[in-house]
C-alpha positions in Angstrom: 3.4 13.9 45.0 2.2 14.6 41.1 4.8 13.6 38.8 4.4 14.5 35.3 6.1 11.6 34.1 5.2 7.6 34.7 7.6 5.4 36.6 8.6 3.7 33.3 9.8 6.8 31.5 11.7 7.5 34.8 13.5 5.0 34.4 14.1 5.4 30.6 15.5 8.3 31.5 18.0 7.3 34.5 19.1 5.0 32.2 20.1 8.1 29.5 21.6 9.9 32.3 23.5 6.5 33.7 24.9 6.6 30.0 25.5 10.2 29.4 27.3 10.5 33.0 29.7 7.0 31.9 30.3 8.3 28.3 31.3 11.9 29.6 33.6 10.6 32.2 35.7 8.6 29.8 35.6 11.5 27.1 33.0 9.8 24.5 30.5 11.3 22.9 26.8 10.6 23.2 23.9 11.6 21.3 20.0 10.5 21.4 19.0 8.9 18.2 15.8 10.1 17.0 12.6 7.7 16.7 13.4 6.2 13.1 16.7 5.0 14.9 14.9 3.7 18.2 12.6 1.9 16.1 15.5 -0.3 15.0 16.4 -0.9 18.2 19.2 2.4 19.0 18.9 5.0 21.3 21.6 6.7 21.3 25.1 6.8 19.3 28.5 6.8 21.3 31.2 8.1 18.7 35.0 7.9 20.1 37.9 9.6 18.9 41.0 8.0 18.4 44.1 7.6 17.5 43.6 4.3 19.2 46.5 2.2 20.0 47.1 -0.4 17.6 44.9 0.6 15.0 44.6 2.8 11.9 41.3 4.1 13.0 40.5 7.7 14.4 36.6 7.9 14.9 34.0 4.7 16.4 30.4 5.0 16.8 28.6 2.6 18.9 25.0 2.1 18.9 23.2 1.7 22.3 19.8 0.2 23.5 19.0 1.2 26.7 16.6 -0.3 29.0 16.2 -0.1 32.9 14.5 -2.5 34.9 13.3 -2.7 39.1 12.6 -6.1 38.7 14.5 -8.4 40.9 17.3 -10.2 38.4 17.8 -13.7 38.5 21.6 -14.2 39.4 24.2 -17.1 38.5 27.9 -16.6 39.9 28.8 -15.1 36.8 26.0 -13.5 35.0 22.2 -11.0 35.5 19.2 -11.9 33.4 17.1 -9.7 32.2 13.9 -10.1 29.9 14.4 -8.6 26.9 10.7 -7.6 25.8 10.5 -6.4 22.1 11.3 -9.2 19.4 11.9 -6.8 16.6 14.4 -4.9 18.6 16.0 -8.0 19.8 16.4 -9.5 16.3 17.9 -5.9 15.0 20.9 -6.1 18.1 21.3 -9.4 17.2 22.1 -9.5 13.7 25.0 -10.1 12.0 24.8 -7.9 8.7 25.0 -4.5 10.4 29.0 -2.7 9.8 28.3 -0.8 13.0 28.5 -2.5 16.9 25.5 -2.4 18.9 25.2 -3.4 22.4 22.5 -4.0 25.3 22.8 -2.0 28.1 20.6 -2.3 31.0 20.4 -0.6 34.2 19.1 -2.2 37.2 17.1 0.0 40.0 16.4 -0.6 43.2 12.5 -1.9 43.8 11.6 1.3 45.5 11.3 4.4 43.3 12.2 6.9 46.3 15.6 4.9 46.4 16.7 5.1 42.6 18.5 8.8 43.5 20.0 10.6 46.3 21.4 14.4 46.1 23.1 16.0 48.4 25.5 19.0 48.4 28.4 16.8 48.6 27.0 14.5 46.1 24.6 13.0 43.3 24.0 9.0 43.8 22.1 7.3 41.3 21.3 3.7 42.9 23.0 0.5 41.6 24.3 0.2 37.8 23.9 -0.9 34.3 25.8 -3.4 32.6 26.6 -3.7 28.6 26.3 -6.7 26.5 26.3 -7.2 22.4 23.7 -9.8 21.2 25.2 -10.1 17.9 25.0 -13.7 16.7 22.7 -14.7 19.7 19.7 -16.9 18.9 16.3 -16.2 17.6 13.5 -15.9 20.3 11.6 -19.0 20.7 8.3 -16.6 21.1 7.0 -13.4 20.1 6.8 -11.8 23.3 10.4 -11.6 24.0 13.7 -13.4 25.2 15.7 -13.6 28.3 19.2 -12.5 27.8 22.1 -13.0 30.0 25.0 -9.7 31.3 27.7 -10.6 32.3 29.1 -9.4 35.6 32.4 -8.4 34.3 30.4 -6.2 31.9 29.5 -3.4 34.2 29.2 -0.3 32.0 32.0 1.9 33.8 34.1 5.0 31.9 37.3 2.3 31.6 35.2 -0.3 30.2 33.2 1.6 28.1 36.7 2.9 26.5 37.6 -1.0 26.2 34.8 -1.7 24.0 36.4 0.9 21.6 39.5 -0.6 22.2 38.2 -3.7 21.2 36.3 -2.6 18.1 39.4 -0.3 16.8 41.0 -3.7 16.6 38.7 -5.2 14.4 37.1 -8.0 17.5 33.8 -8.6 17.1 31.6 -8.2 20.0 29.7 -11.2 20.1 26.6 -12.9 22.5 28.5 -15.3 24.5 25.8 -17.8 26.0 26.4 -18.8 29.3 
């Protein structure tokens, strides 16, 4: 079967759908960043609004970097790795200087491309899931080619923890790379 796109842009865009179907669910908005923003590592913007408990603040963006992967993950009890290809990327989630929060979020596939979505009339299944983490304050790369990172399994990108990260932020916490 002819498909117009390649399997790579597929699964760029599961992982926008992923996102748009988790941000929607817990009542945040998400917008696509152009190509300035996803040069600089951002594809899309998740704004919240408030009041949030706690906290003086009323409105939250997020910045998100998306990235889907088939490849099977090495797994620890406690964490997924995934190979961050991009350096520049990498560096701009990971620094320090920026006001705004930016996180990682990855979405694993299965292997097989025919298995990545089911529809039915009783319902739409979109194979396995993505997981969020911030690499701010993680190291620098020891290459150019790219760095493995590590998600926690706790981190699963769900509507109710995707509403925590605002939480958290609204509060001031910073989200930080935690190495394991």
């Amino acid at each position: 079967m002819y498909k117009p796109l390649d399997s790579k842009d597929i699964e760029s865009e599961l992982s926008y759908a992923y996102l748009h179907a988790v941000a929607s669910a817990a009542g945040v908005n998400c917008q696509i960043e152009n190509r300035h923003g996803d040069n600089r590592g951002i594809d899309t913007r998740l704004t919240c609004y408030g009041p949030f408990e706690a906290s003086y603040k009323e409105e939250i963006d997020l910045k998100v970097q998306l990235k889907a992967t088939v490849a099977a993950s090495a797994e620890t009890g406690t964490h997924f790795s995934y190979f961050f290809r991009g350096i520049k990327q990498y560096d701009f989630l990971r620094e320090e200087t920026k006001n705004q929060h930016r996180v990682l979020v990855v979405l694993y596939l299965p292997e097989e491309s025919e298995k990545w979505l089911s529809v039915s009339p009783e319902q739409l299944i979109l194979k396995n899931c993505a997981y969020w983490l911030s690499l701010r304050g993680a190291d620098a790369s020891a290459n150019s080619s790219g760095t493995t990172v590590y998600l926690p399994k706790e981190q699963l990108l769900s509507p109710e923890n995707l509403l925590n990260i605002f939480e958290r932020i609204s509060k001031n916490e910073s989200l930080k790379y935690v190495s394991p």
